[in-house]
N, C-alpha and C positions, 0 to 999 in steps of 0.2 A: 703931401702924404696920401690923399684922395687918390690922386695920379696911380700911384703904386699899388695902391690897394684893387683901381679898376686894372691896371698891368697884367695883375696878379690871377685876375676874375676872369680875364679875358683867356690869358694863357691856360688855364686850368677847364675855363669852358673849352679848349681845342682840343684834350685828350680824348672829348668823347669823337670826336671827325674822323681820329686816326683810325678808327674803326672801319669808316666808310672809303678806305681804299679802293681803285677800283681794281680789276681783274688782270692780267694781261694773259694773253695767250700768244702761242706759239704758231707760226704757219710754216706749213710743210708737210707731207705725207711721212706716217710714220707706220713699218711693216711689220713688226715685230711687236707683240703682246705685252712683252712687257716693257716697252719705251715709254707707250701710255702712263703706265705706274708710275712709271720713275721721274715722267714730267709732273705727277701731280703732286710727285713728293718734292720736287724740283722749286714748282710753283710755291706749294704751302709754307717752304725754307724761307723761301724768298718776301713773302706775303708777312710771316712771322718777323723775319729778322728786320723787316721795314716797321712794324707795328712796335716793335722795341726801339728801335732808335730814334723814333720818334716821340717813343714814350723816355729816351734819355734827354733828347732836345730839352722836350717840356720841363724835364724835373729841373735841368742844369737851369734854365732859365728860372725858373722858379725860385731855386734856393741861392740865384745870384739876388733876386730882387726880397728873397725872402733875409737876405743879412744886413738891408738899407734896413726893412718895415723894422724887422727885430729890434736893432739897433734905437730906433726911433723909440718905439714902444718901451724899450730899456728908462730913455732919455725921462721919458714922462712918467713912468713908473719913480723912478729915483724924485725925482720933482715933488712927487705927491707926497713920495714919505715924509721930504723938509716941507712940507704946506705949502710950496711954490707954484704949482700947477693950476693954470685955470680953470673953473668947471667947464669954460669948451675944450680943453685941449685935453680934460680928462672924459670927455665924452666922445671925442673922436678919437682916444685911446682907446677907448671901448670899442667903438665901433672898428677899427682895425685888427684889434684880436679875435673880435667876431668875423669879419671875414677872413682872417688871418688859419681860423678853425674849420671856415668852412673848405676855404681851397684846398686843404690839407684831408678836409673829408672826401672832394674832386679828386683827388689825386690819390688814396685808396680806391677810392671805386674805379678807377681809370687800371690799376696795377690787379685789381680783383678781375674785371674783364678782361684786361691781356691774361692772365693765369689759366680764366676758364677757358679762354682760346685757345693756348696751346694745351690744355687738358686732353678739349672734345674736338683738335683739329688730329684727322690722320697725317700719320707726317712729323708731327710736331710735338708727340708724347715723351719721347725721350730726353726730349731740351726740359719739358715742363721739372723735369726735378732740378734740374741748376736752377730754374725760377720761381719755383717755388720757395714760398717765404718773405718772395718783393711786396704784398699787399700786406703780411702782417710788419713788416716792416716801416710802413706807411702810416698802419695802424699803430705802431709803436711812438712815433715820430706826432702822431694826431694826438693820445695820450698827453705826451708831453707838452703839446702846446697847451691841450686844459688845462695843465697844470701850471700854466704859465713861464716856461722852459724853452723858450723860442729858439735860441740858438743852440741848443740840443736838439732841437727836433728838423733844426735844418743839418746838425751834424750827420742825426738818423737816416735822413735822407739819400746823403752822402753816398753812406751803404747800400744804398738800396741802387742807387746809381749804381756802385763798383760791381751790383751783383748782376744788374741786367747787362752792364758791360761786359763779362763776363761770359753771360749768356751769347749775345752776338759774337762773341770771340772763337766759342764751341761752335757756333754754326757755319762760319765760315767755309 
């Protein structure tokens, strides 16, 4: 269970990377005033719809390993109510929803900065209203795990996937 929880920790620390893309450019003489324009709006599509699908990878992977943890967390949760549960096995339950809360607060703040990028990137204001709503959704989904509602909150997730998918779909 360890194993999954660092999985978990690991995957969710990578959404901050996707940020650090690096640049590409184009070679070739361009004559016209406005080819310049159109390659930065070109770039910035391209720079965004990479920044999302990456940020799909991560969730997908996430809410695949996030329906073992749940499940487990389930297991020992039920345990406890019949008095069956060890005080270790209810201490590394503990400790699983606690990072189970945190990666889920990683993963809001991963979809708050894809947001603000397409906000304040030129280029990419238009897409921002299909995507907007992905970090309250996140936030939705973080909610319920306080609440202890794990497999709601990876269903929330779900959503949150369909809407960035979505988004890359428009960019095309």
């Amino acid at each position: 269970m360890r194993i999954l929880i660092a999985i978990i920790g690991m995957l969710l620390l990578s959404t901050a990377v996707f940020s650090q893309t690096r640049s590409r450019t184009r070679r070739g003489t361009q004559s016209s005033k406005s080819q310049p324009a159109s390659g930065a709006v070109a770039g910035a599509r391209t720079s965004g719809a990479t920044r999302i699908a990456d940020q799909i990878k991560n969730l997908t992977k996430f809410v695949y390993l996030l329906g073992g943890v749940a499940k487990g967390i389930e297991q020992v949760d039920e345990a406890a109510r019949k008095n069956e549960a060890s005080p270790t096995a209810l201490q590394q339950n503990a400790q699983n929803k606690a990072a189970v809360k945190t990666s889920l607060q990683n993963v809001r703040e991963g979809l708050d900065a894809l947001e603000i990028y397409f906000r304040s990137t030129p280029g990419l204001e238009g897409y921002y209203l299909k995507l907007a709503g992905s970090a309250s959704g996140a936030a939705t989904a973080e909610e319920q795990a306080a609440a202890g509602r794990f497999d709601q909150a990876g269903r929330t997730l779900l959503g949150v996937v369909n809407r960035l998918t979505d988004v890359l779909l428009v960019m095309r």
